[in-house]
C-alpha positions as CSV (number, residue, x, y, z in Angstrom):
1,X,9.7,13.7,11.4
2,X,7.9,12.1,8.8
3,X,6.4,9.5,11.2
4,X,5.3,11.9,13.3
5,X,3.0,13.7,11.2
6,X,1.8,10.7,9.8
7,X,0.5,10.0,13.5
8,X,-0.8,13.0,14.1
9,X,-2.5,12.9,10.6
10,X,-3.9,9.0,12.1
11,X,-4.6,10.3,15.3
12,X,-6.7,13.4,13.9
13,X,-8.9,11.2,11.9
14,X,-9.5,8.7,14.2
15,X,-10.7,10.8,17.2
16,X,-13.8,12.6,15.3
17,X,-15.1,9.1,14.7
18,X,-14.6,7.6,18.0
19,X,-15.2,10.7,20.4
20,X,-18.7,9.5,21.5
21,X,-17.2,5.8,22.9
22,X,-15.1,8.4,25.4
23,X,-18.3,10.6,26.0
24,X,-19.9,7.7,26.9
25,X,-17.5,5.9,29.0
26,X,-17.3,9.0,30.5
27,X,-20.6,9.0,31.2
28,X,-20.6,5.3,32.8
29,X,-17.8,6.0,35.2
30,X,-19.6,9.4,36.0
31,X,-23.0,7.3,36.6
32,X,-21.0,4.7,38.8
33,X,-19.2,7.3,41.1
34,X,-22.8,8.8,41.5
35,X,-24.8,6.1,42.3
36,X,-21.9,5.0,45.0
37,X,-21.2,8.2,46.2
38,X,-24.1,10.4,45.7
39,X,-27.4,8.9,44.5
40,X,-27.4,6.5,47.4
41,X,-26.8,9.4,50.1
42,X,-29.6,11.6,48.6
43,X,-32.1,8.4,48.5
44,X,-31.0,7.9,52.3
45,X,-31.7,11.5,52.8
46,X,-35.1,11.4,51.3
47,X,-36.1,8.7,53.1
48,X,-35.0,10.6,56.8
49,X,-37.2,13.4,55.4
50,X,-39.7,11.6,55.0
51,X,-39.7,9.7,58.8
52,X,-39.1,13.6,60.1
53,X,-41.9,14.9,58.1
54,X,-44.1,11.9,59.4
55,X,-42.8,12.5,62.9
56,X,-43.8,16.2,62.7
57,X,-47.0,15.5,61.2
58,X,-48.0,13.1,64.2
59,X,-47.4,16.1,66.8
60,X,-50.6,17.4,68.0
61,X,-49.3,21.0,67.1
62,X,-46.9,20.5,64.2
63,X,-44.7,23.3,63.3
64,X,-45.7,24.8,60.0
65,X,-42.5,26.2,59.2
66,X,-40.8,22.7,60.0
67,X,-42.9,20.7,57.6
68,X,-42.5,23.5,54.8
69,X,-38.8,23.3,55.1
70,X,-38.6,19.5,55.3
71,X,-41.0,19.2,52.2
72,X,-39.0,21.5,50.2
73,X,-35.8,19.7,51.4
74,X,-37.3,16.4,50.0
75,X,-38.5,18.3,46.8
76,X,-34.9,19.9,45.7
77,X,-33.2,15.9,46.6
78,X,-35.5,14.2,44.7
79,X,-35.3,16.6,42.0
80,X,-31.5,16.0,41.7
81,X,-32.6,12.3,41.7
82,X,-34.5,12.3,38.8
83,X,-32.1,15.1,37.1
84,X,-29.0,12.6,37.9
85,X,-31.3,9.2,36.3
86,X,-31.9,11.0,33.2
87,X,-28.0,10.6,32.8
88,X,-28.5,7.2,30.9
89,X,-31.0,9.0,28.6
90,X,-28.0,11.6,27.8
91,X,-25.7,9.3,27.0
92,X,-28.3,7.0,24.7
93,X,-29.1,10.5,23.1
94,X,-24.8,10.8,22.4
95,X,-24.8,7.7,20.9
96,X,-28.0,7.8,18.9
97,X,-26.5,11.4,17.1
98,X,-23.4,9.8,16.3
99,X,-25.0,7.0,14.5
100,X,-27.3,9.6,12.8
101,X,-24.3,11.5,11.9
102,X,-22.1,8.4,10.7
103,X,-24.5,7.5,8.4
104,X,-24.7,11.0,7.0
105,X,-21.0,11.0,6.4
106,X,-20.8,7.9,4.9
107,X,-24.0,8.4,2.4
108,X,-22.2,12.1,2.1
109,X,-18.8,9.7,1.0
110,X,-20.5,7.7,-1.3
111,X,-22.5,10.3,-3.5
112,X,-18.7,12.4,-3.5
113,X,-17.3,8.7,-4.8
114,X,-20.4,7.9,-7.1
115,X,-19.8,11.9,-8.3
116,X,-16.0,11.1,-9.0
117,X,-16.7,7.9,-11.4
118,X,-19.0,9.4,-13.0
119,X,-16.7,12.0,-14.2
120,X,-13.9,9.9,-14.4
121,X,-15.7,9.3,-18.0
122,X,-16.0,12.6,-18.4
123,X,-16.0,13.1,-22.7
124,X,-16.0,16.4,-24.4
125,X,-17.2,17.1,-28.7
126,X,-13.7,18.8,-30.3
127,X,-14.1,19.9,-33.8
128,X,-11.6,18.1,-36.1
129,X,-10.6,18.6,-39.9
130,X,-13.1,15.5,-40.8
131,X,-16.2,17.3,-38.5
132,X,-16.6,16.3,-35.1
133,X,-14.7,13.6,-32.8
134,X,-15.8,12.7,-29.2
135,X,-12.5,12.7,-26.8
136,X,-12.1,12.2,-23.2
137,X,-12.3,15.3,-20.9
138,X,-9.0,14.8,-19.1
139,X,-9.4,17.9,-17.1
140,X,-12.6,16.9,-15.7
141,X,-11.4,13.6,-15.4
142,X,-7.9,14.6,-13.8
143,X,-10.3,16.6,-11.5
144,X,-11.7,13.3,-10.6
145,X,-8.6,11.2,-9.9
146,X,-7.5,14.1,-7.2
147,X,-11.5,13.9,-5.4
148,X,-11.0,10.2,-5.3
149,X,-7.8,10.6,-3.7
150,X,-8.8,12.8,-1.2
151,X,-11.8,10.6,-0.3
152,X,-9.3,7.8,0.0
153,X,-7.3,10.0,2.5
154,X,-10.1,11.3,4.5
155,X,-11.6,8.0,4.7
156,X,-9.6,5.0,5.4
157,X,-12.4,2.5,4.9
158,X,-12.6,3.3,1.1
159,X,-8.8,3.6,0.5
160,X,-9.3,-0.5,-1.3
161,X,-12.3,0.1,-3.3
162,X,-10.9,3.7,-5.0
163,X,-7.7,1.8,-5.3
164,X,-9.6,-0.9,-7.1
165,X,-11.5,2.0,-9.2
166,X,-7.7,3.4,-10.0
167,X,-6.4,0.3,-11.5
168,X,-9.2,-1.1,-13.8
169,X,-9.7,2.7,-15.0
170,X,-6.0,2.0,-16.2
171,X,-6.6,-1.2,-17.5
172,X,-9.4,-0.2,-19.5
173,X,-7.8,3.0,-20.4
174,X,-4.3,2.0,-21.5
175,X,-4.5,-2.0,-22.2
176,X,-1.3,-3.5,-23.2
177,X,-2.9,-4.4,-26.6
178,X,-2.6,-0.6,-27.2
179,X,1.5,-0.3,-27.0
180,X,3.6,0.8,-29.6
181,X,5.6,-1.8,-31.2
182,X,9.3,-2.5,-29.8
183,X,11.3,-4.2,-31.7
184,X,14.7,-5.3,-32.0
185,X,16.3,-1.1,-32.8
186,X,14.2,0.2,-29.6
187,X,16.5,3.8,-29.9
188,X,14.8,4.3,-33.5
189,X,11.5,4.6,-31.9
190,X,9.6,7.3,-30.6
191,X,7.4,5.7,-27.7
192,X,4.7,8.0,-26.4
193,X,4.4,8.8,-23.0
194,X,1.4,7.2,-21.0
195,X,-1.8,10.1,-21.1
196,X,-2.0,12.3,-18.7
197,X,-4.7,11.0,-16.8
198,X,-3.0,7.4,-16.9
199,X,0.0,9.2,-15.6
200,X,-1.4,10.9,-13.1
201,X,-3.2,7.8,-11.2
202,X,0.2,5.9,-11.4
203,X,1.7,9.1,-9.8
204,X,-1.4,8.9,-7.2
205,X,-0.9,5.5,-6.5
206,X,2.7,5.3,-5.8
207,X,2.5,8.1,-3.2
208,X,-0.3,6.6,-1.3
209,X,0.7,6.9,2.6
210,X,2.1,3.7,5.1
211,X,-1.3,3.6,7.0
212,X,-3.2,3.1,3.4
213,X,-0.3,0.4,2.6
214,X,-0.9,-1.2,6.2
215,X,-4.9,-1.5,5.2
216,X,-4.3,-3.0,2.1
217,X,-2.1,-5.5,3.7
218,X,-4.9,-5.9,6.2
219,X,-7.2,-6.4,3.7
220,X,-5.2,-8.7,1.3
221,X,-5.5,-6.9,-1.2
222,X,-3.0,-6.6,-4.0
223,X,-3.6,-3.9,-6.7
224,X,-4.0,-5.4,-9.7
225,X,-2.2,-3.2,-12.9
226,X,-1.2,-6.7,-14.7
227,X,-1.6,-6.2,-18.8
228,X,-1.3,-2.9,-18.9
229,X,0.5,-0.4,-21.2
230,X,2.6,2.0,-19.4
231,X,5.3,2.7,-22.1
232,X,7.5,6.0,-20.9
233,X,6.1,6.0,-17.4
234,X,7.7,8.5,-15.6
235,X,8.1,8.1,-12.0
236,X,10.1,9.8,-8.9
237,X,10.4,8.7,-5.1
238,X,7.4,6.6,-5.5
239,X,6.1,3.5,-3.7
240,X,4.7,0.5,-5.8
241,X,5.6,-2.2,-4.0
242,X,3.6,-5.3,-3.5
243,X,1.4,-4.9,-6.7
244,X,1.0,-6.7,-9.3
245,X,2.4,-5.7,-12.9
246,X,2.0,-9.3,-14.7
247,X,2.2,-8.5,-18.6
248,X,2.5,-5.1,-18.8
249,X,4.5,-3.1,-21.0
250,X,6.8,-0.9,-19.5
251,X,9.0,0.2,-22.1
252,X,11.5,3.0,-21.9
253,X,10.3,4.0,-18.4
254,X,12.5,6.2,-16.1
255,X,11.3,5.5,-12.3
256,X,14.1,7.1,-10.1
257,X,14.2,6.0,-6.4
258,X,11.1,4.0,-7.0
259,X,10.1,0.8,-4.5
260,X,9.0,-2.5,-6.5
261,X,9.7,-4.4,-3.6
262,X,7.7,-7.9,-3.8
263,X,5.5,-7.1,-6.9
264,X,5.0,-9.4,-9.6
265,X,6.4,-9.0,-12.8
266,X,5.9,-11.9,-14.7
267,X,6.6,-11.7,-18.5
268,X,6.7,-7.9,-18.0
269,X,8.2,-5.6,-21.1
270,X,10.9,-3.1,-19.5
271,X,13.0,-3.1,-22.5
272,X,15.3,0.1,-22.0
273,X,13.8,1.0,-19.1
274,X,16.7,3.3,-17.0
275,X,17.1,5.2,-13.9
276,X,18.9,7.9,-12.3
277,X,19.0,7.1,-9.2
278,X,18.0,3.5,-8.3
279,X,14.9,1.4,-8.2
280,X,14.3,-1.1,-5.7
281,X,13.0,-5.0,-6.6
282,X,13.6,-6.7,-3.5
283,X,11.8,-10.2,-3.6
284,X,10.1,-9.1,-7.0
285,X,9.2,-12.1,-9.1
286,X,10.4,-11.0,-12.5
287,X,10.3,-14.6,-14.2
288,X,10.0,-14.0,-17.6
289,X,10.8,-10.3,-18.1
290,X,12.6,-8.3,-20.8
291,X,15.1,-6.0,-19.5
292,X,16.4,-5.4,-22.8
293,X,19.0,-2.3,-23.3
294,X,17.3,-1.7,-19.5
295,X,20.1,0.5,-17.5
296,X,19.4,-0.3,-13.5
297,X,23.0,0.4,-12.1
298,X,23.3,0.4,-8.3
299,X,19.7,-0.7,-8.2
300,X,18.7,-3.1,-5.6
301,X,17.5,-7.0,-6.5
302,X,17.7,-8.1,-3.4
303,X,16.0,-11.8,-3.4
304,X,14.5,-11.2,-7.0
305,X,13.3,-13.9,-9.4
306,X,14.8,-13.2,-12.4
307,X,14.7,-16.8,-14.4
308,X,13.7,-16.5,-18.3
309,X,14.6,-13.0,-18.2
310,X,15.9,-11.7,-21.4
311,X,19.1,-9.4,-20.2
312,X,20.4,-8.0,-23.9
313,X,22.2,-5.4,-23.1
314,X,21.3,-5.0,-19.8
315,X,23.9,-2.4,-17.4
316,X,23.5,-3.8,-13.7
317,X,26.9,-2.2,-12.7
318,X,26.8,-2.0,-8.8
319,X,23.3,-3.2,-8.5
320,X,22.8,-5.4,-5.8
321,X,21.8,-9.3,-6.4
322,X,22.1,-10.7,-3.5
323,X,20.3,-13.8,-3.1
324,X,18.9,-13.1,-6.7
325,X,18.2,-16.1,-8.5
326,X,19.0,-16.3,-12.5
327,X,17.7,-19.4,-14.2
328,X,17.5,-20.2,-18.0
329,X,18.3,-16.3,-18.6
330,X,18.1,-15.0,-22.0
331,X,21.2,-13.4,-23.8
332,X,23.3,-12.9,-26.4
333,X,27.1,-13.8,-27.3
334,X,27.2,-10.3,-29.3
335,X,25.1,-8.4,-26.5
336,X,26.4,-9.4,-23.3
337,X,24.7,-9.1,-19.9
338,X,26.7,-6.3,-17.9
339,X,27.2,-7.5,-13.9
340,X,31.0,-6.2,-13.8
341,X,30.7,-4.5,-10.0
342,X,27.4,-5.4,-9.3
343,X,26.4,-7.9,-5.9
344,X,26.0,-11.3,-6.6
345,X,26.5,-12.2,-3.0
346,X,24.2,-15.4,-2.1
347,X,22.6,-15.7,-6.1
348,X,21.7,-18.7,-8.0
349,X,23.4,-19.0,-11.3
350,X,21.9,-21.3,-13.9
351,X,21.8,-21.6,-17.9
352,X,23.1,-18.0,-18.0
353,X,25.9,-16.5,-20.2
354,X,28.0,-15.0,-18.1
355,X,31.5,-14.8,-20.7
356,X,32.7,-11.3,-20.6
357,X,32.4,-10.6,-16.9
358,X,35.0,-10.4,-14.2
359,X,35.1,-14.1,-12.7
360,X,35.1,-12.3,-9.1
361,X,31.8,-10.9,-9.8
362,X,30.0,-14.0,-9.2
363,X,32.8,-15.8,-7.2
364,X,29.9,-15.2,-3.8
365,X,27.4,-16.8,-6.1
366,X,25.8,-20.1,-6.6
367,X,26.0,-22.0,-10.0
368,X,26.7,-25.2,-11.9
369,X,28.2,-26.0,-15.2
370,X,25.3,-25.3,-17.5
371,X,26.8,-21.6,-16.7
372,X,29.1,-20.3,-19.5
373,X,32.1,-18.4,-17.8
374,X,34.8,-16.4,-18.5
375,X,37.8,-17.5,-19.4
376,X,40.2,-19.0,-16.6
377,X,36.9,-19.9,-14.8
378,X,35.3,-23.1,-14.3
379,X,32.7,-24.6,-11.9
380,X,34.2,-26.5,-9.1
381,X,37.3,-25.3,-9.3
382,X,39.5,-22.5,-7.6
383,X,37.0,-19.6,-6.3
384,X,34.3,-21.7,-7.7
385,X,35.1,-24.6,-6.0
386,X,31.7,-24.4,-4.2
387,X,29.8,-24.7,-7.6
388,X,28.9,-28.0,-8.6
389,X,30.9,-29.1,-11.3
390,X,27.8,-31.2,-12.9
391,X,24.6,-30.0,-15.0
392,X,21.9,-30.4,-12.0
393,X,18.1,-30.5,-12.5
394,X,16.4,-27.7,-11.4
395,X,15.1,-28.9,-8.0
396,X,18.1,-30.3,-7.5
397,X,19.6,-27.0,-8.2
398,X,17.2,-24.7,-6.2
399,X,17.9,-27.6,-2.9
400,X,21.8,-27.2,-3.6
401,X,21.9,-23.6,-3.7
402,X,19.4,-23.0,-0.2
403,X,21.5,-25.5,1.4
404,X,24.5,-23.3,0.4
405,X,22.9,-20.3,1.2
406,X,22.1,-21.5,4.9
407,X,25.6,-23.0,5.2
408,X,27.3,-19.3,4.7
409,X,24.5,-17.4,6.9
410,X,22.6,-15.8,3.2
411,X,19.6,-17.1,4.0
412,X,17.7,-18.6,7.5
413,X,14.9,-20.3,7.3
């Protein structure tokens, strides 16, 4: 149903802009069935007038009446002649006021875009207990961030420059420099929620439709939110996949059926982030990233980097890893990483601490023995016999585990 509308919401704004190419081919095919079919037989026409008006003419006593009829014959055909070759004028006219109008739209689109910025540092004078203090208008400027999304709706064209507008407005607005402090007692700190106008472009942005995702694929273009500060971001059944988050603070975050499919996250803060639902990371590159205290059960990592993560704490009960890979991954003897249940079908396991966990969690996964196991567990033996029982360097390690991964059907190249 969904697809649907979103075709009929495609096909409705691509026919006013392209109506005139029909008009005028139209016109063409009208012009060629004439001039086969009609312009030829009234020239022919004409021209046996002409040779029965000359004919008359020569008679020594030519018929008035025959001459008046025959002239006025040749009048009315040569005036559909000339009505019929102004066709080409018509259709040069069609074209010519669709240009005109084009350009009016698009000046129209930019003065409406030019108008949104502007406000979009909107700043109002509030009267404080010190005197006066300058603040940002955030309804003028939440006013704003809807215009700009409509303009990106009605016009496709602009959908990667007000997206580009979107995301330094939030890097300038809420830099990651601003956070609040997390340290190691997280729970004992109150971390503010993002302002509302910050909020409420993330919340833009992440339901942007599939034909604005398909342009910015088009386009190349990947939106750039990287050093950012969106502590207590709070997100539902939103789309933010492919963009890039590189050094941003997302603390304490709750994003609940949320796609983060093939973003990057590199060296991102999501320290007790948690969900209700699930969030999706399929092929996210989270290299780097705290997921301290973070809760992400039944959440879905399929083919996620997730080497030099820190994991204290972590709940990823039920989540699925397949493929994942986890490298050099950060935690604690005293604050163990929680996979009991989760899908570790097809993942690389490397430098991890792993003691604590059910050995059949990660009996589908890929590892050597820099790994530290459970008890009763050891690489190369028993349900690990496919592990390599030998410390391997890391691109002999990431060859190793592919080859594996081909071998049982995981992965194809």
């Amino acid at each position: 149903m969904i697809d649907l509308k979103q075709r009929s919401l495609r096909v409705g704004s691509w026919l006013p802009r392209h109506y005139w190419k029909f008009m005028i081919a139209a016109g063409l095919a009208a012009a060629a069935g004439a001039v086969f079919f009609y312009l030829a037989e009234i020239a022919i026409a004409v021209n046996d007038i002409v040779d029965l008006l000359q004919l008359e003419a020569g008679k020594e006593e030519p018929a008035a009446e025959n001459i008046r009829n025959l002239a006025t014959g040749a009048a009315v055909l040569l005036a559909a002649l000339a009505a019929a070759t102004t066709l080409v004028f018509q259709l040069v006219k069609v074209w010519t006021t669709e240009r005109q109008t084009r350009t009016a739209e698009e000046g129209h689109i930019t003065d409406r875009i030019n108008k949104a910025v502007e406000n979009l540092g909107a700043d109002k004078v509030v009267k404080t207990a010190d005197g006066e203090e300058t603040v940002p208008n955030l309804e003028v400027r939440l006013g704003a961030i809807y215009a700009l999304e409509r303009i990106s709706r009605d016009s496709l064209r602009d959908h990667v420059q007000i997206m580009e507008i979107f995301c330094a407005y939030v890097r300038n607005n809420a830099p990651a420099g601003d956070a609040a402090y997390w340290g190691h007692r997280p729970e004992l700190l109150d971390i503010p929620k993002p302002r509302v106008d910050i909020q409420t472009i993330l919340t833009v942005i992440g339901r942007r439709e599939k034909n604005a995702r398909s342009k910015e694929i088009e386009a190349k273009y990947r939106p750039d939110l990287s050093g950012c500060s969106l502590q207590g971001l709070q997100l539902a059944n939103a789309d933010l996949s492919n963009i890039n988050f590189d050094g941003t603070r997302m603390d304490n975050a709750v994003l609940d059926d949320v796609d983060m499919s093939d973003c990057s996250l590199i060296a991102v803060k999501l320290t007790s982030l948690s969900t209700r639902s699930m969030i999706y990371f399929r092929n996210a590159n989270l290299l780097g990233a705290s997921l301290i205290s973070a809760y992400v059960p039944d959440s879905d990592f399929t083919g996620a980097n997730l080497s030099q993560c820190k994991l204290q704490n972590a709940t990823f009960g039920r989540s699925n890893l397949t493929n994942a890979k986890l490298m050099r991954v950060v935690t604690e003897d005293d604050a163990p990483t929680i996979l009991t249940s989760a899908n570790l079908k097809g993942a690389g396991l490397r430098l991890i601490d792993l003691r604590g966990n059910d050995g059949r969690t990660f009996s589908q996964a890929f590892g050597d023995s820099t790994v530290k196991l459970p008890d009763g567990c050891r690489a190369g033996q028993g349900e690990l016999a496919h592990w390599s029982a030998e410390s391997l360097p890391d691109d002999d390690f990431e060859n190793r585990w592919r080859a594996w991964q081909r071998e049982m059907g995981y992965l194809t190249d």
